[in-house]
N, C-alpha and C positions, 0 to 999 in steps of 0.2 A: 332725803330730799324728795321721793317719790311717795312719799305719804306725806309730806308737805303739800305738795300739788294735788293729791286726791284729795285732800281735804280742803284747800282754795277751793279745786273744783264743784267737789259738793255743796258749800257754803254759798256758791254763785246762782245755784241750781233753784228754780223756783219747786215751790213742790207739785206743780204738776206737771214738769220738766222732768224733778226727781222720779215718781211716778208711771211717765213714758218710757223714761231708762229703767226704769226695776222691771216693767213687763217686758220691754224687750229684750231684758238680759235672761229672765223665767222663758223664754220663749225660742232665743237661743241653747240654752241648756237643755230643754225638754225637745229640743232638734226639731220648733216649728220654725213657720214662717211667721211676717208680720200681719196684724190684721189688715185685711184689705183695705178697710177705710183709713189707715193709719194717716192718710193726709190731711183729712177734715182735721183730728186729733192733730199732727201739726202745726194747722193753720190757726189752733185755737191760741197757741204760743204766741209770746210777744217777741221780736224779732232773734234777736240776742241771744232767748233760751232756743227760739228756734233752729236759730243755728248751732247752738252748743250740740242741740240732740242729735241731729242730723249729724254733726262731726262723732259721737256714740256713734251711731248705727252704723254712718260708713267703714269707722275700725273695727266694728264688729261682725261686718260681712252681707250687711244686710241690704245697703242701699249698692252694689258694686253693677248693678245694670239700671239704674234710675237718673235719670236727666232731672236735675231741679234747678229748674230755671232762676237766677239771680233776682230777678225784677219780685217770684215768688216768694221766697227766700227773706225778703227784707221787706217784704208790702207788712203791713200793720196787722193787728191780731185781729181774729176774726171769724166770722163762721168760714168754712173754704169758698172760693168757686172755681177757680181753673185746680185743678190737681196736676202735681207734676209729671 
């Protein structure tokens, strides 16, 4: 069943969704951080994958002190402007 669901999951993933999640996961393993600008990089998401990745990073440890405001979160794809 749980390779059921990683593979809906993948299959959901746009590829530059997919993408985000494979560098952040290289990024994790090699015990960095994210890159700094990694919000422009989210805001280029369209809502949905936005949120899938953001649900990544926070089970991965990554977002656990980052406030991302809702209204951010679901505004439309785009270059950024507010960062969260």
């Amino acid at each position: 069943m749980l390779v059921a669901l990683a593979l809906a999951a993948a299959q959901a993933l746009s590829p530059a969704a997919s993408a985000f999640i494979d560098d952040a996961t290289g990024r994790l393993l090699a015990g960095e951080e994210l890159a700094p600008d990694f919000p422009v990089h989210l805001q280029a998401l369209p809502p949905d994958q936005r949120l899938l990745v953001i649900v990544h990073l926070r089970r991965a440890g990554f977002l656990a002190d980052v406030v991302m405001p809702v209204d951010w979160v679901i505004a439309p794809a785009g270059p950024a402007g507010d960062k969260p």
